[in-house]
matplotlib code that plots the C-alpha trace (Angstrom):
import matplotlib.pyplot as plt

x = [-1.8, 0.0, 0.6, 3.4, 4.1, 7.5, 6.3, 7.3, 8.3, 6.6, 7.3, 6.0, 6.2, 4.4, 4.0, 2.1, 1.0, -1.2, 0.8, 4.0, 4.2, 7.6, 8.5, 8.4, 7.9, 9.3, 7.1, 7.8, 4.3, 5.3, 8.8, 8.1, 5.0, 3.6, 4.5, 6.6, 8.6, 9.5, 8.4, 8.7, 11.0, 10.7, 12.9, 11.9, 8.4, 7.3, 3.6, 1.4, -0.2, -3.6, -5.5, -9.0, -10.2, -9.0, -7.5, -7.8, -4.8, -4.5, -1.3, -1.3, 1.4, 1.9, 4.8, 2.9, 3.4, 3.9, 1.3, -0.5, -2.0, -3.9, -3.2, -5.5, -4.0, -7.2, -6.1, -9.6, -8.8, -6.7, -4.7, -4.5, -3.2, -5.4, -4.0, -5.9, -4.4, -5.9, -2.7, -3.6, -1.5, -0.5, 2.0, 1.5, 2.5, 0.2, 1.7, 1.8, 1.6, 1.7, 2.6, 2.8, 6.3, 5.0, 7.8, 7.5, 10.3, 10.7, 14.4, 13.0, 11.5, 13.6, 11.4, 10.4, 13.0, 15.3, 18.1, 18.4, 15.4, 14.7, 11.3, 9.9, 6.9, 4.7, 2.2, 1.9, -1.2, -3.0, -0.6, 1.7, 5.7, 8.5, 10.3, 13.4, 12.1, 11.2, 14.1, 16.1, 17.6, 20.8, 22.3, 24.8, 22.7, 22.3, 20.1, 17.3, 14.4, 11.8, 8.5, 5.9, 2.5, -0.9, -3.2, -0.4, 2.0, 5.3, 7.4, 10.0, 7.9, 8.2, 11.1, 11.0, 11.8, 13.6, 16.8, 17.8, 18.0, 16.6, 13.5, 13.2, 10.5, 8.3, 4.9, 4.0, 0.6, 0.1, 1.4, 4.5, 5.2, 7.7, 7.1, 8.1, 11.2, 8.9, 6.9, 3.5, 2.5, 2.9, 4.0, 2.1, 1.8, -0.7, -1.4, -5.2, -3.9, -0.3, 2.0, 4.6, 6.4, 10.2, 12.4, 15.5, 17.4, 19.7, 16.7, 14.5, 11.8, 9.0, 7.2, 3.7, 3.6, 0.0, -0.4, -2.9, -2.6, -2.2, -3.6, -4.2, -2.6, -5.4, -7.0, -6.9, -6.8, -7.2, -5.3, -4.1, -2.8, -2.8, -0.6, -1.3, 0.5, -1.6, -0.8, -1.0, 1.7, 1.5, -0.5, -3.7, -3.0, -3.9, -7.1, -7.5, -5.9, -8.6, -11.2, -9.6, -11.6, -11.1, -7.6, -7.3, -5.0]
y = [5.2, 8.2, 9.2, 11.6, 12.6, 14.2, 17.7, 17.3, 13.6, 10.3, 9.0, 9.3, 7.8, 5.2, 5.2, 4.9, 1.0, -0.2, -3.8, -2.5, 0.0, 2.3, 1.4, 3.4, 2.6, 4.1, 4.3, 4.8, 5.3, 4.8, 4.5, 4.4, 4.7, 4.6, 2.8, -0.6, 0.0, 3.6, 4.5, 7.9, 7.0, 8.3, 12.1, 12.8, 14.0, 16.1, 15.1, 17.3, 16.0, 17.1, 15.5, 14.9, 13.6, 13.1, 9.5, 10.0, 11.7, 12.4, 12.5, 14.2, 13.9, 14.7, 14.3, 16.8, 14.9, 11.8, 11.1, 12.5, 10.1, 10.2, 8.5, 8.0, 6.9, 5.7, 5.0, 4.4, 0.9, 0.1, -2.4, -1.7, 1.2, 1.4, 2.9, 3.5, 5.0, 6.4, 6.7, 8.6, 8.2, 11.4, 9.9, 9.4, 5.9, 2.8, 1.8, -2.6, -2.5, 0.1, 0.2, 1.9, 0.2, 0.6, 0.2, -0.8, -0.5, -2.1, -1.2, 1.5, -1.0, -3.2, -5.8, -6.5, -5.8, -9.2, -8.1, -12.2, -12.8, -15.4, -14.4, -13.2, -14.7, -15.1, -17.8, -20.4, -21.7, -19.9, -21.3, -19.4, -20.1, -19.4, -16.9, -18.7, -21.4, -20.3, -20.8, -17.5, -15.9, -14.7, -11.7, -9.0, -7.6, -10.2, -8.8, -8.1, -10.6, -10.3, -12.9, -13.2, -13.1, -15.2, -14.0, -11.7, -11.9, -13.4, -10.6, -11.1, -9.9, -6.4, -4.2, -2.8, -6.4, -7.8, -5.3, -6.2, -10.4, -11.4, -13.2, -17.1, -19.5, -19.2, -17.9, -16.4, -15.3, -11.4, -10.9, -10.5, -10.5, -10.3, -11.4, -10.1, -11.3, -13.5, -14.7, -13.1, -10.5, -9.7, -6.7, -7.2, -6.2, -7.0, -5.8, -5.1, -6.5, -7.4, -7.0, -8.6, -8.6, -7.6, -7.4, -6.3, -7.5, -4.5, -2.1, -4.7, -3.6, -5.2, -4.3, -5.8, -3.4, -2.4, -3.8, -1.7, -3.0, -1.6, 1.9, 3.5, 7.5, 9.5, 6.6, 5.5, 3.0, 2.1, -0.1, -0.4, -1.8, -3.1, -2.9, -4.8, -4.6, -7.4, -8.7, -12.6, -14.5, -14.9, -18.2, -16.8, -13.1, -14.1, -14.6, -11.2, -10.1, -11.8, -10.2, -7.0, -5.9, -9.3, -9.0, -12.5, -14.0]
z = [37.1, 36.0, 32.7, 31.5, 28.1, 27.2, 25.7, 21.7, 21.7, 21.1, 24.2, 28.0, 31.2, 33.2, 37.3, 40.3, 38.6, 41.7, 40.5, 40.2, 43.4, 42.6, 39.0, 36.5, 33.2, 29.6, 26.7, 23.3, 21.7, 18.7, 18.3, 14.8, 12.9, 8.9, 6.0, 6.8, 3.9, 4.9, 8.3, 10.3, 13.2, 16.5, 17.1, 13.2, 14.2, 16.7, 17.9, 20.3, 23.3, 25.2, 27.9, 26.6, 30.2, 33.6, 32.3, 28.6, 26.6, 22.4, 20.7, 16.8, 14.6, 11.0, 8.3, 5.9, 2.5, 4.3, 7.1, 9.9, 12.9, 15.7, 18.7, 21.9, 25.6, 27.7, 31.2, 32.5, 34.0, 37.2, 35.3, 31.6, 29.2, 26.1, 22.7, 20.0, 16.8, 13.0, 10.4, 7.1, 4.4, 2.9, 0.3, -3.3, -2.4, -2.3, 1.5, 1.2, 5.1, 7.7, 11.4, 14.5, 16.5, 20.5, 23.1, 26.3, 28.6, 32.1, 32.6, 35.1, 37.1, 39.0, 40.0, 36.4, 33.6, 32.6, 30.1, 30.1, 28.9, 31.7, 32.6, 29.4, 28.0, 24.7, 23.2, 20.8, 19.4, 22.5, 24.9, 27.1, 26.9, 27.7, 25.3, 25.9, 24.4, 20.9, 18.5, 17.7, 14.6, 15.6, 13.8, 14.4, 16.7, 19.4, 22.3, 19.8, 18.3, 15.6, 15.7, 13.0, 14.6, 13.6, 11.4, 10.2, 7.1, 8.0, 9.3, 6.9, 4.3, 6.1, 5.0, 8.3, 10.0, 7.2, 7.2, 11.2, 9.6, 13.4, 12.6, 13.4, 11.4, 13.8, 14.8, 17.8, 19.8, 19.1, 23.0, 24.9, 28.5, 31.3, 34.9, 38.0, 39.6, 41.9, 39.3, 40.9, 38.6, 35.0, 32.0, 28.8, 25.3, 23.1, 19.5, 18.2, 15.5, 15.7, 12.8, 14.0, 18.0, 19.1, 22.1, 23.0, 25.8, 26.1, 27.4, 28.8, 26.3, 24.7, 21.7, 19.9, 16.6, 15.8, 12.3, 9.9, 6.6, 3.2, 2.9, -0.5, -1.1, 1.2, 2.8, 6.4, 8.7, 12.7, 14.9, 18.8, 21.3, 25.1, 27.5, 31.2, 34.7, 36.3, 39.8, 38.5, 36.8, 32.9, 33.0, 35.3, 33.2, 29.5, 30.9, 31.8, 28.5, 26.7, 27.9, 26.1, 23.1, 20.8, 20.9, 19.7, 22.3]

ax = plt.figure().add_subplot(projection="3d")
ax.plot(x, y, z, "-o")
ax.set_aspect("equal")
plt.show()
């Protein structure tokens, strides 16, 4: 796979997917990142990048008085992106909950990306289904969806997720999906752990946030998250996705 990040942003591109021959997909890594009740939002930071191997990049960013993180893009495998991330808190503030908001974006590639969420996936109880199927929380913003996650606390408990009002009583699997116009292969997202998950129909986009908890002023904390282009549909690809460094799917 090949892995371009835009000089200065949080963001990069995704091709050359052995899956997903000529797409090209958009990633916002992260598209927001820090305290849930105040987080640094993507364009307000500008991180550096560095290839540490021949499939292994580092992203640093820091909001001196604020935060600083790490972020590590480990392309090793033919089929999955792996992020790994460290967030310090460089506030005076006691952070509740922190986060890293990951976007992934498959309105570059044709064969994938449903602005009617038709073919987007997620699970229940360890179950795939259908997202259509999950009740929604409709809001003045109607192409995008909050979901709590398992083993999380409820989204709405989030400032971050509670000011867009888009967030059904329900919980979800730490996981969303999208499959391929054919129904043979499959985009995923998974969060090691998820703090909560979001879509938006308008760009086709995808997002499991990596959750890290509360962090004290000065302390740290680690997260991640998985992303998969598999060439199976979404039933046969959570088996694949859980053999992904306990990512609790």
């Amino acid at each position: 796979m090949k892995f371009e990040p835009v000089a200065g942003t949080m963001s990069a591109w995704l091709s050359e997917v052995p899956a997903f021959p000529g797409a090209r997909f958009s990633l916002a890594f992260p598209e927001a990142i820090g305290d849930a009740a105040s987080a640094v939002w993507y364009t307000t930071l500008v991180p550096r990048w560095e290839r540490q191997e021949a499939r292994i990049w580092r992203a640093t960013g820091r909001r001196p008085g604020e935060l600083a993180y790490e972020m590590t893009v480990d392309l090793s495998s033919d089929d999955a992106v792996v992020v790994s991330y460290t967030v310090e808190n460089e506030s005076d503030r006691h952070w509740e909950n922190a986060l890293a908001f990951n976007c992934l974006s498959c309105g570059g590639a044709r064969d994938v990306r449903d602005h009617d969420c038709e073919r987007h996936f997620t699970g229940i109880a360890g179950e795939p289904v259908p997202l259509l199927s999950v009740p929604r929380r409709h809001s003045t913003r109607p192409t995008v969806q909050f979901y709590s996650t398992a083993g999380a606390p409820p989204a709405t408990d989030l400032p971050f997720v509670s000011a867009f009002h888009a967030t059904p009583d329900v919980v979800l699997d730490p996981w969303l999906a999208v499959c391929s116009r054919d129904g043979s292969r499959t985009v995923a997202t998974v969060g090691r752990p998820a703090a909560f998950l979001f879509h938006n129909r308008e760009y086709s986009c995808i997002h499991a946030a990596s959750g890290f908890g509360a962090i004290a002023p000065g302390g740290s904390a680690t997260a991640g998250n998985d992303m998969f282009f598999l060439d199976a549909p979404p039933a046969d690809a959570l088996t694949r996705m859980r053999s992904s460094r306990e990512v609790g799917v």
